[in-house]
Residue, then its C-alpha position, 0 to 999 in steps of 0.5 A: x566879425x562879432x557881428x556875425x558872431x553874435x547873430x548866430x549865437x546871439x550870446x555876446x560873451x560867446x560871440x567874444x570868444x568865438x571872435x578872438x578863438x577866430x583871430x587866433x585861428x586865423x593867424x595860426x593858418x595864415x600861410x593857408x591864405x589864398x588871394x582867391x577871396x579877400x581876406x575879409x571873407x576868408x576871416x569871415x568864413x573862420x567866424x560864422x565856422x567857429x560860430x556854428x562849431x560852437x552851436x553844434x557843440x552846445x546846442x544853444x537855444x536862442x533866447x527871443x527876448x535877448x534878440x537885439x534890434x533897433x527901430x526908429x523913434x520920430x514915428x507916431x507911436x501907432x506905427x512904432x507899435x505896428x512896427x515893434x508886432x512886425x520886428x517881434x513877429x520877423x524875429x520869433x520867425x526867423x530864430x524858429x528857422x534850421x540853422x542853414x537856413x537861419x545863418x544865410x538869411x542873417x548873411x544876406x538880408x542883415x549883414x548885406x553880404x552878395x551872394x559871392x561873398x556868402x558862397x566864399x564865406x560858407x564854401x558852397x557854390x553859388x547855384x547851392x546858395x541861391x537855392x538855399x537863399x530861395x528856399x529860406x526866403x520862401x520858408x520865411x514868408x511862409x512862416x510868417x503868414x502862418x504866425x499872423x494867421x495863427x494870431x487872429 
């Protein structure tokens, strides 16, 4: 859950609170609870709620130098270089993408999510998520290939 929370505001101590403001909300609704997903993706759906609540509510602006990520080391170190330009590139794209765009993307291709898990978790219908999740891919690449464009 602070995961989630995390890739979307990309504050850990704003992901902390929205983490246990969600706990608190969910125990607080649990009667609302319906076995129609798992409790898994309902309390993931209060999370990243909460969390673009919060991102609405202050407008944050997303830092790409504070954007985590990991890489592996026993490469020779021209390829390391190659693949931190390719994961600096990926990143700076993907945090210039809108919002909705950005937050399916991070469900889908990060956090590993299908897209029945990504329709309960955002409340949107499955038809609505593959349009989104195409139209985000497609922005992506494009994105991208400008940015690699634009550095030659």
């Amino acid at each position: 859950m602070y995961n989630t929370a995390f890739r979307i505001l990309q504050q850990s101590d704003k992901a902390e609170d929205v983490v246990q403001e969600s706990f608190i909300k969910a125990f607080e609704m649990l009667d609302s609870y319906r076995a129609e997903s798992t409790f898994g993706s309902w309390l993931k759906r209060i999370v990243v709620n909460e969390s673009l609540m919060l991102l609405r509510k202050e407008k944050v602006s997303i830092s790409l130098d504070t954007i985590p990520y990991e890489a592996i080391d026993d490469n020779p170190q021209e390829i390391w270089d190659f693949q931190q330009e390719e994961v600096q590139i990926l990143l700076k794209c993907l945090g210039n993408l809108p919002e909705k765009q950005r937050v399916i993307l991070n469900l889908s291709l990060i956090e590993g999510y299908d897209n029945e898990e990504i329709c309960e978790i955002l409340n949107i219908t499955d038809q609505n998520c593959r349009t989104m999740l195409s139209r985000a891919k497609k922005l992506l690449r494009e994105t991208i290939i400008q940015m690699k464009h634009d550095r030659k």
